[in-house]
C-alpha positions as CSV (number, residue, x, y, z in Angstrom):
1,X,0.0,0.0,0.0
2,X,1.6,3.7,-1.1
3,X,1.1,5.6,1.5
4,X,2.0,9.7,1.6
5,X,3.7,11.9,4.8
6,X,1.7,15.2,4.5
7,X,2.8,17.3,7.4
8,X,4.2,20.9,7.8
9,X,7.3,21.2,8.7
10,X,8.6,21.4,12.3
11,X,12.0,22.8,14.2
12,X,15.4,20.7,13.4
13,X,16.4,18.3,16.5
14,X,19.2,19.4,17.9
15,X,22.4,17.0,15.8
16,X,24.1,14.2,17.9
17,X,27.8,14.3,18.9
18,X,29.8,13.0,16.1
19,X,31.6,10.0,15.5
20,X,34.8,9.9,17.3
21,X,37.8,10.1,14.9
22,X,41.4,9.9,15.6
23,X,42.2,13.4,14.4
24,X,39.8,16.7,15.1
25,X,37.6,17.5,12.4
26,X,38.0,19.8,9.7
27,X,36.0,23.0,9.6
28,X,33.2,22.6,7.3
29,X,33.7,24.5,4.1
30,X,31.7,27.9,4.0
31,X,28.3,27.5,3.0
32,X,27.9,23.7,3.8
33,X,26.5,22.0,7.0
34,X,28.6,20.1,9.1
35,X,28.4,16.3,8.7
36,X,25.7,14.9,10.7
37,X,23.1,17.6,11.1
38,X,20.4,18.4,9.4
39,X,20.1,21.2,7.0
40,X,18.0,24.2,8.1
41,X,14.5,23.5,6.6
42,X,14.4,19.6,6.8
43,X,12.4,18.0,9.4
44,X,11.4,14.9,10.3
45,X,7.7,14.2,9.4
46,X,5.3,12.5,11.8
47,X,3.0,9.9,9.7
48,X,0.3,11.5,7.9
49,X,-3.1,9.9,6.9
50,X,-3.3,7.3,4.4
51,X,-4.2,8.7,0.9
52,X,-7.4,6.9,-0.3
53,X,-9.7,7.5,-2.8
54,X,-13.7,7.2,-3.1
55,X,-13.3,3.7,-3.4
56,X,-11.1,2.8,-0.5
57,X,-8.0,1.9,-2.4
58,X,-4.8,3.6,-1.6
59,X,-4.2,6.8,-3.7
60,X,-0.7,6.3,-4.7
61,X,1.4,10.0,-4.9
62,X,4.0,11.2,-7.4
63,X,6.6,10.3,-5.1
64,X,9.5,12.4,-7.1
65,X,12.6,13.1,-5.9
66,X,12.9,16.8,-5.0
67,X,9.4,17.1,-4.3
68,X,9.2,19.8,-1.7
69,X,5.3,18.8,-0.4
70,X,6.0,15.4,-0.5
71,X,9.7,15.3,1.9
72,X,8.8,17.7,4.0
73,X,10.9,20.6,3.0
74,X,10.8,24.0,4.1
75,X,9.9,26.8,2.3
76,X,10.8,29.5,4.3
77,X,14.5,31.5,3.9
78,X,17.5,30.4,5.0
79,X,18.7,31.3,8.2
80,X,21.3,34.3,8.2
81,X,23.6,32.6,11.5
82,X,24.0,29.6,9.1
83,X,26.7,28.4,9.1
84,X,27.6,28.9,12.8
85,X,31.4,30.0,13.4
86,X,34.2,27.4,13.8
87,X,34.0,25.8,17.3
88,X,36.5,26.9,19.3
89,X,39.6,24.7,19.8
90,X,38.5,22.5,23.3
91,X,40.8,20.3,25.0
92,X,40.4,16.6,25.3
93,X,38.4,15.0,27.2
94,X,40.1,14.1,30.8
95,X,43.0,16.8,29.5
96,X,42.1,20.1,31.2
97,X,38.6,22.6,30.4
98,X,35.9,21.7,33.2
99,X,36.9,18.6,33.8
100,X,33.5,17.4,33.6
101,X,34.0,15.0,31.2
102,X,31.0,16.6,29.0
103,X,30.2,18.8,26.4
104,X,27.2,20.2,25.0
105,X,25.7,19.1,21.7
106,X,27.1,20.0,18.9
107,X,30.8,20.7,20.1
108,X,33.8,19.0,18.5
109,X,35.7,15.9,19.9
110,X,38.4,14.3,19.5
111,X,40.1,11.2,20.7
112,X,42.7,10.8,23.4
113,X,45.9,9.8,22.7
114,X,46.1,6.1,23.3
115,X,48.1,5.1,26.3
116,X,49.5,1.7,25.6
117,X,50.9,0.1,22.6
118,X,47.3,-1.2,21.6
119,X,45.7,0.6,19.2
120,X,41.8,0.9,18.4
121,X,41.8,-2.0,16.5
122,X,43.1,-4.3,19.5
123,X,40.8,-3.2,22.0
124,X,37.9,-3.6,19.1
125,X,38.8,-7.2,18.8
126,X,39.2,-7.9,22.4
127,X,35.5,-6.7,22.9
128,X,34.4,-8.5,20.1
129,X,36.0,-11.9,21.6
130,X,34.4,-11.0,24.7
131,X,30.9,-10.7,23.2
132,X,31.5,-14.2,21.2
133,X,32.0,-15.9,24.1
134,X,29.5,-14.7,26.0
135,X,26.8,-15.0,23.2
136,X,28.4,-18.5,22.6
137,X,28.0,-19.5,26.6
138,X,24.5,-17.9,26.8
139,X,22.9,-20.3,23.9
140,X,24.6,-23.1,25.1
141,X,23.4,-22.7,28.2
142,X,19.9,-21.9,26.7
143,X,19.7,-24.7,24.8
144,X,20.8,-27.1,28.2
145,X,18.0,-25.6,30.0
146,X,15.4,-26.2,27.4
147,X,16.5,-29.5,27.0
148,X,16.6,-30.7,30.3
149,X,13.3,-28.9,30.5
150,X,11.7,-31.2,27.8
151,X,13.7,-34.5,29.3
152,X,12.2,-33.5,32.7
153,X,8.9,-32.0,32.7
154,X,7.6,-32.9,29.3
155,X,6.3,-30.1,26.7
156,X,4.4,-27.0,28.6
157,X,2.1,-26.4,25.0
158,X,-1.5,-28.7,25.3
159,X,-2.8,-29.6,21.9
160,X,-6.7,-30.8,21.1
161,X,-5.3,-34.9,21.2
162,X,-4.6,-34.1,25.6
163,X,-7.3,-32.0,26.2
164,X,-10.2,-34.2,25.0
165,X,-9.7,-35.5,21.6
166,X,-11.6,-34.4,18.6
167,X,-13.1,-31.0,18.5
168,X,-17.4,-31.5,19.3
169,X,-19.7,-29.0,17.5
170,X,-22.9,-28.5,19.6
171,X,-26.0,-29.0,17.4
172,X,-26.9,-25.4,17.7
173,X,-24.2,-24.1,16.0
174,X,-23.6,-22.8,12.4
175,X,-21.2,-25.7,11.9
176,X,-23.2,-28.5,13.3
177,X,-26.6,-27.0,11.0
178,X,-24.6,-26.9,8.6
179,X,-23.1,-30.3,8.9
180,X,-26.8,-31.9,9.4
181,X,-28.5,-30.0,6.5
182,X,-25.7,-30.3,4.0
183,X,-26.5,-34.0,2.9
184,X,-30.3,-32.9,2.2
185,X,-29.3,-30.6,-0.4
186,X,-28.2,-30.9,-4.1
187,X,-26.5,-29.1,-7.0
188,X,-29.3,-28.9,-10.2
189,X,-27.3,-28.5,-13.7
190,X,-30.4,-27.7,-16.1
191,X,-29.6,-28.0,-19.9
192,X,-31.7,-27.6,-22.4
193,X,-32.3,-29.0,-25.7
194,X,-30.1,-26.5,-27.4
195,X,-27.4,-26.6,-24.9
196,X,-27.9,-23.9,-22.8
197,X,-28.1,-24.6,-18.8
198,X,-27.2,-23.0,-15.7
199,X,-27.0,-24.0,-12.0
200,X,-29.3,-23.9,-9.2
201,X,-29.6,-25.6,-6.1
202,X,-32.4,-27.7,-4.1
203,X,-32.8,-29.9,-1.2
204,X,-34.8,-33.0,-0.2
205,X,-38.5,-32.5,-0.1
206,X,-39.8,-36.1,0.8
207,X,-38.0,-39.8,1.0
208,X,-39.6,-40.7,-2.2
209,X,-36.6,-39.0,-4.0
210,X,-38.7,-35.2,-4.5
211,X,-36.3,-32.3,-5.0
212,X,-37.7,-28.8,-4.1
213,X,-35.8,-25.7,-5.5
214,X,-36.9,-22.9,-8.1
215,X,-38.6,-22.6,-11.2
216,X,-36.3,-20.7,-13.1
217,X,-33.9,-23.3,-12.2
218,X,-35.0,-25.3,-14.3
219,X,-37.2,-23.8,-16.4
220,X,-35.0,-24.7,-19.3
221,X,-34.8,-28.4,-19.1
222,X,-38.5,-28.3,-19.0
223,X,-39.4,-29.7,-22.3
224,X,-37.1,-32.7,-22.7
225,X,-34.1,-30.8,-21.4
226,X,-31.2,-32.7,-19.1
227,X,-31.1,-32.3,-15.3
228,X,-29.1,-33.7,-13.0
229,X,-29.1,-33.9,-9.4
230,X,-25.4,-33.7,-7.5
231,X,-24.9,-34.4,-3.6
232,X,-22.5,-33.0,-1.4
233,X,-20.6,-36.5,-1.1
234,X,-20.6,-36.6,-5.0
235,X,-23.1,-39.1,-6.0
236,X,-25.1,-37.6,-9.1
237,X,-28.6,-38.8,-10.2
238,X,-30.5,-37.9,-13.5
239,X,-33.5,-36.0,-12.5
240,X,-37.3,-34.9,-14.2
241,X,-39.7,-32.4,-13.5
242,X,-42.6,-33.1,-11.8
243,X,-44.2,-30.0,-11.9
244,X,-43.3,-26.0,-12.0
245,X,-45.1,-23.4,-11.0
246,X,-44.1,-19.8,-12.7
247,X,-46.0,-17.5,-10.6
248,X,-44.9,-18.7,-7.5
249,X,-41.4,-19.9,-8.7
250,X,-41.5,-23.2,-7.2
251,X,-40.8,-26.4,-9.2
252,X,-40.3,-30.3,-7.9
253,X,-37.9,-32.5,-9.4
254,X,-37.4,-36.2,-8.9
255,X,-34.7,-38.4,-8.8
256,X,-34.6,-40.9,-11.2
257,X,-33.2,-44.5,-9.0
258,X,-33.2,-42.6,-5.8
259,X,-31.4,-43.8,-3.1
260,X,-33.4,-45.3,-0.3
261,X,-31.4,-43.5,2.8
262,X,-32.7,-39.9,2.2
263,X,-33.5,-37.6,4.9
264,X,-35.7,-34.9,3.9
265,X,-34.7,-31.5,5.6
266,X,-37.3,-30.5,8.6
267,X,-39.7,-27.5,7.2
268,X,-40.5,-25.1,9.8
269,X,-42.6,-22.3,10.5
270,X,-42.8,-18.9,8.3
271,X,-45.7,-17.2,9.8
272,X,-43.8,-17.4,13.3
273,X,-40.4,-16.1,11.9
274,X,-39.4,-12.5,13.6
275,X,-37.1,-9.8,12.0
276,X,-33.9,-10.5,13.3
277,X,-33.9,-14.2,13.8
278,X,-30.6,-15.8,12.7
279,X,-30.5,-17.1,9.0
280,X,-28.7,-19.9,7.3
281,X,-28.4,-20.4,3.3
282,X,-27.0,-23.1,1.6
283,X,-26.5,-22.9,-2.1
284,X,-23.8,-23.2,-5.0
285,X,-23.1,-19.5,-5.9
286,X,-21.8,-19.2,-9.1
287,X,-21.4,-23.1,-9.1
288,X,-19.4,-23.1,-5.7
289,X,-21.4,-26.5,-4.7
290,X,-22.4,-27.1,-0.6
291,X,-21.6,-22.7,0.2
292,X,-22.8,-22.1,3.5
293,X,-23.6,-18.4,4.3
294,X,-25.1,-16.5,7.1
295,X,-27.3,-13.5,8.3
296,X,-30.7,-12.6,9.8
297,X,-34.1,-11.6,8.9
298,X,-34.0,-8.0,7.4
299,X,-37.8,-8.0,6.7
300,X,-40.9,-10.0,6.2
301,X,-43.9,-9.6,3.8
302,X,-41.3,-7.3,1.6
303,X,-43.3,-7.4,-2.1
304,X,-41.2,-8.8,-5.1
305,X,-41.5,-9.6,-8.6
306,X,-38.8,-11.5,-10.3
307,X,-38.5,-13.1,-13.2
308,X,-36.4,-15.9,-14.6
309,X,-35.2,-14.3,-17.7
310,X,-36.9,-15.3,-20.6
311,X,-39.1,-12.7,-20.8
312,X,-42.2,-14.6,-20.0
313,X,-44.7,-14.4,-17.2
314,X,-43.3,-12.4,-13.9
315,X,-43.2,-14.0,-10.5
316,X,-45.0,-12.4,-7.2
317,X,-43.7,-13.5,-3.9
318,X,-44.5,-11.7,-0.1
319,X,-40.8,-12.5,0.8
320,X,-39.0,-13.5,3.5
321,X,-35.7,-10.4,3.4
322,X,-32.4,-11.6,4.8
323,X,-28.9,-10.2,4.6
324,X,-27.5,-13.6,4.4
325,X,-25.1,-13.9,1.3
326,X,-27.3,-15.1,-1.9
327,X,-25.7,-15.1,-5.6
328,X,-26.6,-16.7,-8.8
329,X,-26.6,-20.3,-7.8
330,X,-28.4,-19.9,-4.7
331,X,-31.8,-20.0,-6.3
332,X,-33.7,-22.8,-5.3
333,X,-31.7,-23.5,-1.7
334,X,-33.0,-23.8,1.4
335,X,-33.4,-20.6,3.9
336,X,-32.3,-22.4,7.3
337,X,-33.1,-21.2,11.0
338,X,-31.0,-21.6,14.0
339,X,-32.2,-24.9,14.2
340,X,-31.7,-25.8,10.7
341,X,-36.1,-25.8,9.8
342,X,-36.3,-24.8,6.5
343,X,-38.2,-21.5,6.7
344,X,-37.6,-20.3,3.2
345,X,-36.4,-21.2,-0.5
346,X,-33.8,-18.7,-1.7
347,X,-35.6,-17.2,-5.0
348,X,-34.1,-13.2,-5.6
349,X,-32.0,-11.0,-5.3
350,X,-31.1,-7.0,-5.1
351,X,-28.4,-6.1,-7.2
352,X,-27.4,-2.4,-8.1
353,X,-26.1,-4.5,-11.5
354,X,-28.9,-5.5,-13.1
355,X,-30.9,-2.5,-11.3
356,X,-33.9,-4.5,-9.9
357,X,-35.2,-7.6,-8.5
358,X,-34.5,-11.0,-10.5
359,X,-31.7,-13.4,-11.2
360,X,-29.1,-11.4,-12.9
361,X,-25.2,-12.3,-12.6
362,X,-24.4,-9.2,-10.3
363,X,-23.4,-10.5,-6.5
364,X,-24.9,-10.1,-3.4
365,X,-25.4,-6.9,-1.9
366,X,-27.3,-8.2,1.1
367,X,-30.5,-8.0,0.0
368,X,-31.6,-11.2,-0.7
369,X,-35.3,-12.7,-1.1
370,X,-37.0,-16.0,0.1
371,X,-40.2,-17.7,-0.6
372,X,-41.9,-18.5,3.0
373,X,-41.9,-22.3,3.2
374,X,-45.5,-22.6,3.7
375,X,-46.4,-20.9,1.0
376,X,-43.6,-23.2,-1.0
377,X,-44.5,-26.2,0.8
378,X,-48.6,-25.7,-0.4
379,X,-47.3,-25.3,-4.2
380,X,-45.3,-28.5,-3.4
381,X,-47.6,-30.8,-2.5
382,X,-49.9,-29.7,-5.4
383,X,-47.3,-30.5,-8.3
384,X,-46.4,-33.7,-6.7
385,X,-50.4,-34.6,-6.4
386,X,-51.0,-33.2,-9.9
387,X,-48.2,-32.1,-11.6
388,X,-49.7,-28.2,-12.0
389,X,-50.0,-25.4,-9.5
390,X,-53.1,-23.7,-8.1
391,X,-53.4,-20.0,-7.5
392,X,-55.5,-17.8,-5.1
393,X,-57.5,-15.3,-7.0
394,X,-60.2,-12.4,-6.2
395,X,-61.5,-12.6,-9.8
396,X,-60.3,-8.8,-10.8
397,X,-57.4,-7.5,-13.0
398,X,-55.3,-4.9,-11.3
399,X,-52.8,-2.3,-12.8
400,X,-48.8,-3.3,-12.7
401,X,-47.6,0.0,-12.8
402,X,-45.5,1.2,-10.0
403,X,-47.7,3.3,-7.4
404,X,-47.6,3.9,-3.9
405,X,-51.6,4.9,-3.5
406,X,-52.8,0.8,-3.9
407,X,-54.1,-1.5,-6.4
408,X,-56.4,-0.1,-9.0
409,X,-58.7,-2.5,-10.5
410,X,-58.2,-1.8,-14.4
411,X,-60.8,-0.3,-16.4
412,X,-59.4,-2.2,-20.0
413,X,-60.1,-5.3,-21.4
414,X,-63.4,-7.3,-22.2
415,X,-63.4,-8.5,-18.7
416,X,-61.5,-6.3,-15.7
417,X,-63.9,-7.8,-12.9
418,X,-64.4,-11.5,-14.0
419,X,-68.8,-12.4,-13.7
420,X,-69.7,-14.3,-11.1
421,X,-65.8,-14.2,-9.3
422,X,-65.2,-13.1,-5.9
423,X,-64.6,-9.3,-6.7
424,X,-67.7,-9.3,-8.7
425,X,-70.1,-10.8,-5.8
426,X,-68.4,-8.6,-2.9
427,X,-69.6,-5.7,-5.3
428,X,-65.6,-4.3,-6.6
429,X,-65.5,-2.4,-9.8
430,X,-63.4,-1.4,-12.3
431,X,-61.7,2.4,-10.8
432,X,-61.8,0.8,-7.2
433,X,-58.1,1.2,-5.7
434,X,-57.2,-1.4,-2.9
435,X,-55.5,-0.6,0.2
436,X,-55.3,-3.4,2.1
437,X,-55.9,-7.3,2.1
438,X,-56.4,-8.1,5.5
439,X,-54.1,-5.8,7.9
440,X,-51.8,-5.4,5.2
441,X,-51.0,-2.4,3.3
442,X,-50.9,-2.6,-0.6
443,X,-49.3,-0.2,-2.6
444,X,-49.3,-1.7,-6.6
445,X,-50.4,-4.6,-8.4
446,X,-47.6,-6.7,-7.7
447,X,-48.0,-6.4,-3.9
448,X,-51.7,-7.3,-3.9
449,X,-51.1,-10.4,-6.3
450,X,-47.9,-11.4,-3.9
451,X,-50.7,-11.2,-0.9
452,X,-53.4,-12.7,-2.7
453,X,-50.7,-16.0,-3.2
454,X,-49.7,-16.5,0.6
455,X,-53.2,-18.0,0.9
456,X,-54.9,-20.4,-0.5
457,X,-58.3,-21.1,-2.7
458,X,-61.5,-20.9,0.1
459,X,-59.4,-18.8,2.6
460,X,-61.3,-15.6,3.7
461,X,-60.0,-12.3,3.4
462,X,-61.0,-8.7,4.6
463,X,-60.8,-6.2,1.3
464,X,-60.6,-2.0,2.2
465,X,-60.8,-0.1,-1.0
466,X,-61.4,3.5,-2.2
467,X,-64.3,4.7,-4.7
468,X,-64.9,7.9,-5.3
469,X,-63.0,9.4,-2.6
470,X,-64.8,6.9,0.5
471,X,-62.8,4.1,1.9
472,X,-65.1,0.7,2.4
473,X,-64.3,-2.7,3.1
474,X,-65.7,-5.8,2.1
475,X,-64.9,-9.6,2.9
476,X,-64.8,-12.2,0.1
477,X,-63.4,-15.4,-0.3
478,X,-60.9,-16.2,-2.9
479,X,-61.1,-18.4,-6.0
480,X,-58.8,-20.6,-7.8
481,X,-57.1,-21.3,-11.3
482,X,-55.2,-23.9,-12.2
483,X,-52.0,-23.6,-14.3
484,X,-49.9,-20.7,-15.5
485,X,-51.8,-19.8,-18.3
């Protein structure tokens, strides 16, 4: 990481004595510093902030030499007293002056006649001997103690195989979820006829060998396409699809030979699920097979459409938000609790890349969407029984534009307000805007539908809408249609 020194400038430090040489030092030629100090106008720079830019990397400078701003020179004029006057000659230390045996900083020295026949270079290497020797008797002796410590008392360090074997993860941990849910769950390649495929994931619905995981998963294998089904321990089956469901984004595989030792993953609750319970996804972003991510529950009942890329019909979900890491891949995987229920299947994501709910290739950005498992597990059972989904329906056609005032029941087509449908016996018209279903507030289109589809054909709702100005409300009890079409 480049990293630049921006400070001002500060006073010079005072120099240190110089080196001792065997003869006094020459005066320093006029105009130049004396060896050792500082010029006037350099200063030591304490360390300034790291240089980033908007994006968090390190902003690296010029850096060239002579750079005034960028060493930490002065600007300001020289100093008139520089240079300072020759010291004056000074005796040797020990050889007359104070006696002191000190000098102040800055003042000249210079080295006492020696008075024996050794030189400098004898007493050097007789210090240097000295410091061999004792460096040589210290590790010796350093390395006796620490043997005799290991001969005698044994090793001091404890390592997992002393202190109780093999490390135990507690069921209620990440790692021991993870390590229970992980054999319930597979890898889907889809291809279809021409080719093309992607990867999804799913997990074990039922013993019978039925896969659960996303429409748009395998939406292209659909007619006569390959699929295949890959477990975490390797084994790979060829798969079909039992049924799909676009409007929900649900689909069911099935294993073709499946194994007779499956353990179908335990579904919990979604109604009881509370913002900020602990989250755990499972999934093969961007074919990374058996990735285990965590998070919480950002949000519930959060209204999104998504589609799976073809251009074709959109899906509604009331989702299930969690800040758990979802990417391509992760579509179709299972949304885990603390105690590894299944409380969601991992459908959408937010992306700032592709601007909008859906299934694009941009990563996560922590906003990812899940369908509530028992609205999933409903759609489920249905395509095993029959092999097509069925839809809650109030009989009415409602406006998809964005709007934050409700759901306005269109006024086009030969038939806004189907005859004889709920909406048309609970009196709605075409013009009416709905407001809420139940206690919930709907804003568009696509949140009413996403309500409508977290219940089920017979189930009784509670409709408020506005006419004319007036709020009413009215109960009626939903329909049903079979298929996507």
């Amino acid at each position: 990481m480049s990293t630049e020194n921006e400070g001002t400038a500060v006073p010079p430090a005072p120099s240190a004595p110089p080196v001792p040489v065997d003869a006094p030092a020459a005066p320093a030629p006029q105009g130049q510093p004396p060896q050792g100090q500082a010029p006037q106008g350099h200063a030591p720079q304490g360390p300034g902030p790291y240089g980033q830019d908007a994006e968090g990397q390190s902003a690296h400078g010029q850096g060239a030499s002579g750079d005034a701003a960028h060493h930490g020179v002065s600007s300001s004029a020289p100093d008139p007293s520089w240079p300072p006057p020759p010291p004056p000659a000074s005796p040797p230390y020990g050889d007359g002056g104070s006696g002191s045996g000190s000098d102040g900083w800055g003042s000249s020295y210079q080295q006492p006649a020696p008075k024996s026949g050794r030189g400098r270079g004898g007493l050097v290497a007789a210090i240097l001997a000295a410091a061999l020797a004792a460096g040589g008797l210290g590790g010796g002796l350093g390395y006796t103690l620490a043997k005799n410590n290991d001969e005698n008392t044994g090793s001091t360090t404890v390592s997992a195989s002393t202190s109780g074997g093999d490390v135990k993860r507690d069921p209620g941990t990440v790692a021991g979820t993870a390590a229970k849910a992980l054999p319930s769950t597979v890898t889907i390649e889809a291809e279809s006829n021409s080719g093309e495929g992607g990867t999804g994931t799913g997990f074990v619905f039922d013993k019978q060998g039925h896969i659960v995981t996303n429409n748009h998963v395998v939406a292209g294998a659909v007619d006569g396409g390959k699929l295949t089904a890959t477990f975490p321990s390797g084994k790979k089956y060829d798969a079909e699809v039992v049924g799909h469901a676009q409007g929900y984004d649900v689909a069911v595989i099935k294993l073709k030979n499946a194994p007779g030792d499956l353990k179908p993953l335990t579904l919990g609750d979604s109604d009881k699920v509370a913002v900020g319970d602990a989250t755990i996804a499972i999934g093969a972003p961007f074919g990374l097979s058996d990735t285990v991510t965590t998070g919480i529950i950002s949000a519930k009942n959060r209204p999104v459409a998504s589609s799976d890329g073809t251009g074709s019909q959109a899906s509604y979900m009331s989702a299930l938000q969690t800040d758990a890491s979802i990417n391509p891949g992760n579509s179709g995987g299972p949304l885990l609790d603390a105690q590894g229920n299944v409380i969601g299947i991992n459908s959408a994501i937010q992306s700032t890349g592709n601007g909008g709910f859906g299934t694009g290739q941009s990563g996560s950005i922590g906003l990812g969407f899940a369908i509530p498992i028992n609205q999933a597990e409903y759609v489920a059972q249905e395509l095993i029984k029959t092999g097509k989904p069925v839809y809650a329906k109030i009989g009415a056609s409602v406006s998809l534009d964005d709007s934050s005032n409700g759901a306005q029941i269109t006024d086009q087509g030969a038939t806004p307000v189907e005859p004889g449908g709920p909406a048309a016996k609970a009196g709605l018209k075409p013009g009416d805007v709905i407001t809420k279903l139940d206690d919930r507030v709907i804003d568009s289109g696509p949140t009413l539908i996403g309500e409508i589809w977290t219940h089920k054909p017979g189930d009784k709702v509670t409709i408020t809408y506005e006419r004319g100005g007036k709020e009413h409300t009215v109960d009626l009890t939903l329909g049903s249609r079979v298929g996507d079409n």
